[in-house]
C-alpha positions as CSV (number, residue, x, y, z in Angstrom):
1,X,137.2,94.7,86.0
2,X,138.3,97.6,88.4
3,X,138.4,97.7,92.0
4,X,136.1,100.9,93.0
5,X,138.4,103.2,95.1
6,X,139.3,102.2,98.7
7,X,138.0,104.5,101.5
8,X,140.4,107.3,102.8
9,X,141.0,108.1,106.4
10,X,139.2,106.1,109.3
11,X,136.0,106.8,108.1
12,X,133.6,103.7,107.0
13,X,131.5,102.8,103.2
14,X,128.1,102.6,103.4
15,X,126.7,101.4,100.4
16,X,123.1,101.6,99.5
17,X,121.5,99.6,96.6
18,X,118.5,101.3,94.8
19,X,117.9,105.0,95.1
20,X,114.1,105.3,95.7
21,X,112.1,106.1,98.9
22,X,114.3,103.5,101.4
23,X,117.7,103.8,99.6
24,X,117.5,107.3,100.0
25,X,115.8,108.0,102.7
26,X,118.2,105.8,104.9
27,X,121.1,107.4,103.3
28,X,119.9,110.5,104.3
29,X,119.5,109.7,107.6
30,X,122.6,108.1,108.0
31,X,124.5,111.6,106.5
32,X,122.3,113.4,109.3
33,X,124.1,111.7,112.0
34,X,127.1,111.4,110.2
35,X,129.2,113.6,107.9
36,X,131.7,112.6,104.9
37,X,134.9,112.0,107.5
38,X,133.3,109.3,109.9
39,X,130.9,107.9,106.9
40,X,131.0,107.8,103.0
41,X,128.1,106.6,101.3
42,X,127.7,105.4,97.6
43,X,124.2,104.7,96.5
44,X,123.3,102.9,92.9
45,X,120.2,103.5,90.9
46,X,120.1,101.6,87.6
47,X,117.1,104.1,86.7
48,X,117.2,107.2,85.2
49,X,115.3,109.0,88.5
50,X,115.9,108.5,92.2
51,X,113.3,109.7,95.5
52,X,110.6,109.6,93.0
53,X,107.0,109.0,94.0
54,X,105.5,106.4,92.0
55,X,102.3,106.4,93.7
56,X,101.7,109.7,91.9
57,X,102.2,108.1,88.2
58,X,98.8,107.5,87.5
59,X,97.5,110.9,88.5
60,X,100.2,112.2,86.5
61,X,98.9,109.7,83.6
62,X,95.7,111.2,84.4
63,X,96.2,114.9,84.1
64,X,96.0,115.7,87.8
65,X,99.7,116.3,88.0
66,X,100.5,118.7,85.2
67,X,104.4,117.3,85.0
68,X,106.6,114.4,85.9
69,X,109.5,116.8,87.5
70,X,106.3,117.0,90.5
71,X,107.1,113.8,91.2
72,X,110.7,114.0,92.2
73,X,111.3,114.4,95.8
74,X,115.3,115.5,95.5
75,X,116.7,115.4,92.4
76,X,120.6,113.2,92.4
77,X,122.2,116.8,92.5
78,X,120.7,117.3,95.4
79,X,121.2,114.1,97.2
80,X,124.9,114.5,96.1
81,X,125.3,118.4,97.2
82,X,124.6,116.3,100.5
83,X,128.0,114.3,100.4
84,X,126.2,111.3,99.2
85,X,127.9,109.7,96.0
86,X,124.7,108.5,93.6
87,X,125.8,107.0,90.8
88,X,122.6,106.9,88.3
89,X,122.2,104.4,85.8
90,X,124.2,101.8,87.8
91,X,123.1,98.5,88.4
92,X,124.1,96.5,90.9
93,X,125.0,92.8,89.5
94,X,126.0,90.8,92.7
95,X,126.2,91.5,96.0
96,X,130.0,89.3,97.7
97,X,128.8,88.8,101.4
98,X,132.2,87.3,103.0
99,X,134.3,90.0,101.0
100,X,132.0,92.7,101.9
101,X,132.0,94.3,98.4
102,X,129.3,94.7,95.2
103,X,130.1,94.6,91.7
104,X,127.9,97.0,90.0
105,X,128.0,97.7,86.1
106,X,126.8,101.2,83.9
107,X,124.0,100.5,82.2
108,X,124.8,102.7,79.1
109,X,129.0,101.6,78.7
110,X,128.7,97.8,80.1
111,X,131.7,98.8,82.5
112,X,132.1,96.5,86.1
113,X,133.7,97.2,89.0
114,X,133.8,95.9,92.7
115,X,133.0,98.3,95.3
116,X,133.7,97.3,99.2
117,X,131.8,98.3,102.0
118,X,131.5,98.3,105.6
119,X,127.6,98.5,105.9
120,X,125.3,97.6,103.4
121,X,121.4,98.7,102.6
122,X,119.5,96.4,99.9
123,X,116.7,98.6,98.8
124,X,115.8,97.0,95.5
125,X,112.5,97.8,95.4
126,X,109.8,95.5,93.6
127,X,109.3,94.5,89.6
128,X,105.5,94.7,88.3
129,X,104.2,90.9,87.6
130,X,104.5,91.1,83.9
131,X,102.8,87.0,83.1
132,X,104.6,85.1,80.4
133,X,101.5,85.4,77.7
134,X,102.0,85.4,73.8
135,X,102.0,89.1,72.6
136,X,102.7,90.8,75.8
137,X,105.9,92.6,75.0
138,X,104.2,93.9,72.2
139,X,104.4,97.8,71.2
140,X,101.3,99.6,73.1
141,X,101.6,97.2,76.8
142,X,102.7,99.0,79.5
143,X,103.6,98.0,83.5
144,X,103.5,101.3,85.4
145,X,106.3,101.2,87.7
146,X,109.0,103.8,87.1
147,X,108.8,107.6,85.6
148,X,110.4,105.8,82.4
149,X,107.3,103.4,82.2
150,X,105.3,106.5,83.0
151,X,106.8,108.1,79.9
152,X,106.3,105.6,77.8
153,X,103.0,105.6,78.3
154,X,102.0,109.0,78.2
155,X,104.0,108.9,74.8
156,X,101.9,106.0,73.6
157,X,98.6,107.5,74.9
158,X,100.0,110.8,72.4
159,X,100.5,108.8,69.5
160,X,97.9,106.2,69.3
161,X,94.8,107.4,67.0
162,X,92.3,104.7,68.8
163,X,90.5,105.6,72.1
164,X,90.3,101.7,73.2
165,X,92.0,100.9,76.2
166,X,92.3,97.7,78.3
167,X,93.8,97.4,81.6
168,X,94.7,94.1,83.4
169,X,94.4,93.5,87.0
170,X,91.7,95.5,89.3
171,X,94.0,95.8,92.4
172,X,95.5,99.6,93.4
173,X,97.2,100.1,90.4
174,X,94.7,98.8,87.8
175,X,91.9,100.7,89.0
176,X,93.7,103.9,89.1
177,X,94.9,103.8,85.7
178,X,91.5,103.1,84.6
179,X,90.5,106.5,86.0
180,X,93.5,108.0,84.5
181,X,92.5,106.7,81.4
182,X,89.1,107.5,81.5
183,X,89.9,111.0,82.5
184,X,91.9,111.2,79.1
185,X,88.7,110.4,77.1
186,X,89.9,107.0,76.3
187,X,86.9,103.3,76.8
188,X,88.2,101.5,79.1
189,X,87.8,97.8,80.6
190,X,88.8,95.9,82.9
191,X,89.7,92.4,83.1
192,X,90.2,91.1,86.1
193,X,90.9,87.6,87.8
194,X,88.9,88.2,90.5
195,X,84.9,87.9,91.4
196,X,85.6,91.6,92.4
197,X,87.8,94.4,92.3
198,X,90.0,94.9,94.8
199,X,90.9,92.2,96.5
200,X,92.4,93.9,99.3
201,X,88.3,94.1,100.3
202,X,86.2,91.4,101.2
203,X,83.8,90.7,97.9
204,X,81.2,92.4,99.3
205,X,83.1,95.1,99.7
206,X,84.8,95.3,96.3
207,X,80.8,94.9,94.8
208,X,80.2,98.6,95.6
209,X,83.5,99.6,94.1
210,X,82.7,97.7,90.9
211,X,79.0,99.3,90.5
212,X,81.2,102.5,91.2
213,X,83.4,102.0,88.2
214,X,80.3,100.3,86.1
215,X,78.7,103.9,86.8
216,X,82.1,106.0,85.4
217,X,81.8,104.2,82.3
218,X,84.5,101.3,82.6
219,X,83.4,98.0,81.5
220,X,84.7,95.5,84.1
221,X,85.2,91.8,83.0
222,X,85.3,89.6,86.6
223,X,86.2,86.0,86.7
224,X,88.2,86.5,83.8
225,X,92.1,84.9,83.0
226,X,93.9,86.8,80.3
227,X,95.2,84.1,77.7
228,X,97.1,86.1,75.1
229,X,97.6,89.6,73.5
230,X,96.6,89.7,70.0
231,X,98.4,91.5,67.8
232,X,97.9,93.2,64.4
233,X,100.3,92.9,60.6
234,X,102.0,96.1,62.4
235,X,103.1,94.0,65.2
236,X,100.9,96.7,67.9
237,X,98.0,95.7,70.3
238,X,95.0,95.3,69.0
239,X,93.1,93.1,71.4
240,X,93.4,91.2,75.0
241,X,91.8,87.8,74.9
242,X,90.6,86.1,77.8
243,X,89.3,82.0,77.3
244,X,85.8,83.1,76.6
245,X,86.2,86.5,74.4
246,X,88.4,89.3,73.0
247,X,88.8,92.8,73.6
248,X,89.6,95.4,71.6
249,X,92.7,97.4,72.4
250,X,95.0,100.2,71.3
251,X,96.7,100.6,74.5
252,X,97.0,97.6,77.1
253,X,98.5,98.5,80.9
254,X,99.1,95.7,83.1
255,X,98.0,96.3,86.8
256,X,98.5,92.8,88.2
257,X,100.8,94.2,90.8
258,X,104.3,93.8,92.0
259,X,106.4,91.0,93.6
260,X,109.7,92.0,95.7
261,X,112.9,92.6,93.6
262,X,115.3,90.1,95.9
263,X,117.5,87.8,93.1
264,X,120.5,89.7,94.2
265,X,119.9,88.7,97.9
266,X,118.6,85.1,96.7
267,X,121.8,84.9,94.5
268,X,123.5,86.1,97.8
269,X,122.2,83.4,100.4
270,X,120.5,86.1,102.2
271,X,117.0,84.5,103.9
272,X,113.5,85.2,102.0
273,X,109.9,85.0,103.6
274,X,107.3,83.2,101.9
275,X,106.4,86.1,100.0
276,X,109.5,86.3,98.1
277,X,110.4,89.3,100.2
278,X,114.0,89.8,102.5
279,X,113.3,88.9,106.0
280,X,115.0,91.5,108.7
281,X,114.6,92.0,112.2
282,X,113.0,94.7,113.9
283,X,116.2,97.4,113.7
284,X,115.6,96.6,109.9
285,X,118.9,94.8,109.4
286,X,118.7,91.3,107.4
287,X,118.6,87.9,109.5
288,X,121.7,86.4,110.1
289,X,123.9,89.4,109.4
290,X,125.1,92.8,111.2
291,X,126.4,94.6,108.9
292,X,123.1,94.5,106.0
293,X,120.1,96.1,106.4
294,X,117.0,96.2,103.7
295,X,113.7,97.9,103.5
296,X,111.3,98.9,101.5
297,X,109.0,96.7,98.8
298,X,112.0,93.9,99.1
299,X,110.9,93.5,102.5
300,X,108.2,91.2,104.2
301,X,107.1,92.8,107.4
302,X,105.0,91.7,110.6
303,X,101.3,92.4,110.4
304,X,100.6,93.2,114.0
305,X,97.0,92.4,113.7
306,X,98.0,88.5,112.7
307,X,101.2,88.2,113.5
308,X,102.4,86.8,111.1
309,X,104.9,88.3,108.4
310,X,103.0,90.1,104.9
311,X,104.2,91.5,101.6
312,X,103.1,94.8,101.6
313,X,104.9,97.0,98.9
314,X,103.5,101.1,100.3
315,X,105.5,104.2,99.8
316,X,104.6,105.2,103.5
317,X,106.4,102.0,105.0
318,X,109.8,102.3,102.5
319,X,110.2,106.0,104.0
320,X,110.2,105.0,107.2
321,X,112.2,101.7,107.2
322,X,114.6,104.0,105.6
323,X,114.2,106.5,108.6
324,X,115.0,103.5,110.7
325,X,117.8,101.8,108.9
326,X,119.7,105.4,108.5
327,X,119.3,105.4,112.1
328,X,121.1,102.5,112.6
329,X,123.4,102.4,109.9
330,X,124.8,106.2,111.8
331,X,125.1,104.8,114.6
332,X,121.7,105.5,116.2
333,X,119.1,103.0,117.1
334,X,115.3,102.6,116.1
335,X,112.6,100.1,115.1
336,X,110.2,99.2,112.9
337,X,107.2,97.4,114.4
338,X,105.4,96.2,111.8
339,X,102.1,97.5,110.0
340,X,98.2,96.6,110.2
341,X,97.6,96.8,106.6
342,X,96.3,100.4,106.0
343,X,95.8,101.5,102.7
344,X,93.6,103.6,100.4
345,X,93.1,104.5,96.8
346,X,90.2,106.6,95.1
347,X,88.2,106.0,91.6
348,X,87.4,109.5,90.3
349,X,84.9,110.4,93.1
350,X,85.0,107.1,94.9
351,X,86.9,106.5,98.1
352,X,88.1,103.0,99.0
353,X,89.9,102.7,102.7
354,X,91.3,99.2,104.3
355,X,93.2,98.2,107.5
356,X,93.4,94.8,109.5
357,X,92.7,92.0,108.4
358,X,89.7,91.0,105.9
359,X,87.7,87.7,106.7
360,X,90.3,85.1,104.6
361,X,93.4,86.4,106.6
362,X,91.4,86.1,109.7
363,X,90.2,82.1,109.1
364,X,93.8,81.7,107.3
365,X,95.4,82.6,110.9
366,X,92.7,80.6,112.4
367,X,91.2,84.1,114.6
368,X,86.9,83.3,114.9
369,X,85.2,87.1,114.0
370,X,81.8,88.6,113.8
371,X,81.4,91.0,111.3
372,X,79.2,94.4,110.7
373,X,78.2,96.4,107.7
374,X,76.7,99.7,108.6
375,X,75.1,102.6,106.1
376,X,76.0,106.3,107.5
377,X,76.5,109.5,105.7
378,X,79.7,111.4,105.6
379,X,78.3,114.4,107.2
380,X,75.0,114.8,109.2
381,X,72.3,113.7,107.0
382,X,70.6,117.7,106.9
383,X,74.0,119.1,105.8
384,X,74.3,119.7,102.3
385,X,77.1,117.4,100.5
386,X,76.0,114.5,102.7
387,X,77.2,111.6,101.1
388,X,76.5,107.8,101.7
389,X,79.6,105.4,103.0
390,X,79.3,101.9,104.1
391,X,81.6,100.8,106.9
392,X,82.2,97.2,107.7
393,X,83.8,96.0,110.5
394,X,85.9,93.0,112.0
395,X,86.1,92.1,115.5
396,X,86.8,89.2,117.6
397,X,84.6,86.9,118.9
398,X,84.4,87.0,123.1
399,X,87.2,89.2,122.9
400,X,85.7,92.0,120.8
401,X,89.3,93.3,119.7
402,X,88.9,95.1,116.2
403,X,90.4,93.0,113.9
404,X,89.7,95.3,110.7
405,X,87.7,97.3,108.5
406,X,87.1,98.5,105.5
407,X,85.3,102.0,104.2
408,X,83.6,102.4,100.7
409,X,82.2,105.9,100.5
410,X,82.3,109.3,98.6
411,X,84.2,112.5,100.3
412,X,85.3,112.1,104.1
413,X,85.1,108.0,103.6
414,X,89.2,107.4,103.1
415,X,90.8,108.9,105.7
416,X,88.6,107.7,108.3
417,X,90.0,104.7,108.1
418,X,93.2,105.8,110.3
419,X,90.8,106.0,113.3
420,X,90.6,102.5,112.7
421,X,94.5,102.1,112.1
422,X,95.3,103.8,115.6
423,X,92.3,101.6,116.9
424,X,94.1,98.8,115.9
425,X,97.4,99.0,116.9
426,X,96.7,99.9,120.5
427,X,94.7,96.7,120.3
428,X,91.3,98.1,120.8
429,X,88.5,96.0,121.5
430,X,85.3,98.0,119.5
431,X,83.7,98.3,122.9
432,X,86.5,100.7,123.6
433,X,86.1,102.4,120.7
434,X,82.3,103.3,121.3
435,X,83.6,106.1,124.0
436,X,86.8,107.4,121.1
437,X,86.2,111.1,121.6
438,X,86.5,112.1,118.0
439,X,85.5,115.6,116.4
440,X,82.1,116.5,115.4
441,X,80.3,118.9,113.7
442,X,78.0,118.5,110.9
443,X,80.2,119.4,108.5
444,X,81.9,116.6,109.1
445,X,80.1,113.3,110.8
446,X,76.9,112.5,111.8
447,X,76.8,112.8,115.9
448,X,77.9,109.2,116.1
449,X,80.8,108.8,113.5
450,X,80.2,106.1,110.6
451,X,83.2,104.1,112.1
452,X,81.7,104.4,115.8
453,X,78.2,103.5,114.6
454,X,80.3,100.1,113.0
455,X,81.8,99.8,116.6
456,X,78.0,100.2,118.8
457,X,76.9,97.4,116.0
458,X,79.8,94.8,116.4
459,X,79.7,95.8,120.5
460,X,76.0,94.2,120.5
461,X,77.1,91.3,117.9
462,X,79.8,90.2,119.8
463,X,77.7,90.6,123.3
464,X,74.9,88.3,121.7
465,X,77.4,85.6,120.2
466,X,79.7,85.6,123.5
C-alpha cells in the first residue's frame, strides 16, 4: 500500500469524497477563491460519471431526454482542465480522522493508497433502499440511481420482448418511472406500501394523484407489502408478489427511495442524526471537527418550519451546500440555513407541489393547525386552457403562521408552490399573505390566485377557531 504523493510548496490538500452535485460543486467553489499554489484538491468518484443530474434519469428513461451525455453538467476533463485532480472510478475505503489522510482503492485494478489532507469534504451521496427480499437481485430489477443503473435499464427495456412492468414504491421516484414507462408503451403497476401515493402529501392529497395515475393507465396496488420476486427456469423476473397476489413482470424498478450513504463517516466516529444522515453545523462543516465539512444527500438538515433536523435527499440543496462548503473550505464564509421541504414532481400531465410541513409532521412536533382545501382554476375560469388545481393549506392555530401546503393541479399548479416556500420562510402568517401582490392576468390566475384564495379561507378558519 502506497502513500499518495505529499503536497508541494506551502499550498494545502483538499480532498473531496464523491464527485456529484456537492463534491463538485464545493470543489469548484473552493478553486474559484483559490488557485493550484495556495490549494490542491483531489476529488474521488467510484462511478463512472461525475456532476451528473440524476433527477433527469427517468425522463431520460422516458424519452424526453433524447441522450444520457444531456445529463452531464461538466464532464471530469473539464473539472480537471480546472486544476482539480478527479480520479474516476476510485473509491474511498476509510476515512483516518487523527492522521488526516483516506485510503482509497481503483475499482477496476484493486490498488490502495493513503492520501493526506488538510481539509476534508464527505459528499457520499445516498444508496436506493434495495429490501432484502428473495429474487431481488434477479436479471430485469433495477434501482435508478446512477447513469450506470440508467443504462442498465434502458438496455433491459431494449431487450425484453414482454411489455409488463412493475414498479415498487409510489414516492418521487416510483411515480416517475411509471410515466417513463408508460410513455415507452410498456403496462405498468404500482405497488405501493402506502394508503396513497406520495407520501410526501397528506392522503387526501395523494387520492387525486392516484385517480390521476388510475386515469394514465397504471394499475396502482395501495396497502400492499412486497414479499418476494418470483422468478422463472431462466433465472429473470417474471412476477412481484405481495401477501395477497402476484404480479406479472418482465421488468421490475424499485422506487422505495434512498437512505444517506454515511458507513465511511459511521466507520469514522463522525456524529449521525436520526435519519442516518451526517450532522454539520450551519457553515456545513461536520460537528465536532474543523477541518471536515459534508453536504449533500449524506446530510440531515434543519427544517425551518419545525425545527427540527430532516432527511431530505434534493439536487437543489446538494448544489448549494456545495456553494457553501467551497466557500469555506477557500477561505470564505457562508451558511446554509436549512430548508422548508419544497419539492415537486409531475405524472405525464399531472403537477404535484409540496412545502412545510403536512398534518403528521405538524402533531409529531406537537404544533395545533387548521387546515383548508380550496378548488380554483389555473387561469381565469373564461380563458381557454383553464385547468382545475386544488390547493390545501396549513396554518397555525391563534397564530395563523403558514405552516404548509400542498398543490395537485394540471399546468401552472407546480411552481406555485414557491409562493408558498418564500411565504414560509419569512414566517408568514396566511393573513399576511392575503395582501402578497402577485401577478395577474388571465392567462395566468384567476384575480385572486389559487394559493391566496387557500390564504382568505385559512384567514377566516383560523379567526373562527381563535
Amino acid at each position: 500500500m502506497s502513500m499518495s504523493g505529499a503536497r508541494g510548496g506551502g499550498g494545502e490538500r483538499l480532498v473531496v469524497i464523491g464527485g456529484d452535485a456537492a463534491g463538485m460543486s464545493a470543489a469548484s467553489q473552493a478553486r474559484r477563491l483559490r488557485g493550484p499554489d495556495e490549494l490542491e484538491i483531489v476529488a474521488f468518484e467510484r462511478g463512472h460519471f461525475a456532476s451528473f443530474s440524476a433527477c433527469g434519469i427517468p425522463y431520460w428513461v422516458g424519452g424526453e431526454v433524447p441522450e444520457r451525455d444531456r445529463l452531464i453538467a461538466r464532464t471530469p476533463e473539464e473539472h480537471r482542465a480546472r486544476d482539480i485532480d478527479l480520479r474516476m472510478r476510485t473509491e474511498v475505503t476509510e476515512i483516518d480522522v487523527a492522521g488526516q489522510r483516506v485510503r482509497a482503492r481503483d475499482v477496476d485494478s484493486g490498488a490502495e493508497s493513503w492520501t493526506p489532507y488538510d481539509k476534508l469534504v464527505i459528499a457520499t451521496g445516498a444508496r436506493p433502499v434495495r429490501p432484502e427480499l428473495p429474487g431481488v437481485d434477479a436479471p430485469g430489477v433495477h434501482g435508478v440511481q446512477t447513469l450506470d443503473d440508467g443504462q442498465a435499464l434502458l438496455d433491459t427495456l431494449g431487450r425484453t420482448r414482454g411489455r409488463r412492468a412493475v414498479v415498487v414504491g409510489a414516492g418521487y421516484i416510483g411515480v416517475e418511472m411509471a410515466e417513463a414507462l408508460i410513455n415507452r408503451g410498456f403496462e405498468v403497476t404500482v405497488v405501493n406500501r402506502g394508503k396513497e401515493p406520495m407520501s410526501t402529501l397528506d392522503p387526501d392529497m395523494g387520492r387525486l394523484v392516484h385517480r390521476a395515475m388510475e386515469g394514465l393507465g397504471i394499475t396502482m396496488v395501495n396497502d400492499a407489502e412486497v414479499t418476494r420476486v418470483l422468478t422463472g427456469e431462466d433465472g429473470r423476473v417474471r412476477a412481484v408478489a405481495t401477501q395477497d397476489a402476484a404480479y406479472p413482470a418482465d421488468v421490475v424498478i424499485l422506487g422505495i427511495g434512498v437512505r444517506p450513504e454515511t458507513a465511511l463517516a459511521r466507520a469514522a466516529g463522525l456524529p449521525l442524526g436520526a435519519h442516518g444522515g451526517l450532522l454539520t453545523d450551519l457553515a456545513m462543516r461536520v460537528r465536532g471537527q474543523e477541518n471536515i465539512w459534508a453536504g449533500g444527500d449524506c446530510v440531515e438538515v434543519l427544517n425551518l418550519v419545525s425545527g427540527q433536523e430532516q432527511y431530505v435527499p434534493l439536487g437543489t440543496h446538494a448544489n448549494k451546500h456545495g456553494q457553501v462548503i467551497g466557500t469555506n473550505a477557500g477561505g470564505g464564509y457562508a451558511t446554509f440555513p436549512g430548508v422548508v421541504g419544497t419539492a415537486v414532481s409531475k405524472v405525464c400531465d399531472l403537477e404535484i407541489a409540496r412545502t412545510g410541513l403536512r398534518e403528521k409532521d405538524a402533531r409529531r412536533v406537537g404544533l395545533r393547525f387548521e387546515t383548508v382545501t380550496v378548488e380554483s382554476t389555473s387561469r381565469a375560469g373564461y380563458y381557454p386552457g383553464a385547468a382545475p388545481m386544488t390547493v390545501k393549506m396549513l396554518a397555525e392555530t391563534r397564530t395563523g403562521r403558514l405552516l404548509g401546503v400542498q398543490i395537485v393541479g394540471r399546468e401552472g399548479a407546480a411552481k406555485r408552490v414557491d409562493i408558498a416556500a418564500v411565504a414560509l420562510t419569512a414566517r408568514l402568517t396566511v393573513e399576511q399573505m392575503t395582501s402578497l401582490d402577485l401577478g395577474y392576468a388571465p392567462p395566468f390566475s384567476p384575480v385572486w390566485d389559487p394559493v391566496l384564495v387557500a390564504a382568505r379561507k385559512a384567514t377566516a378558519k383560523v379567526r373562527e377557531a381563535g
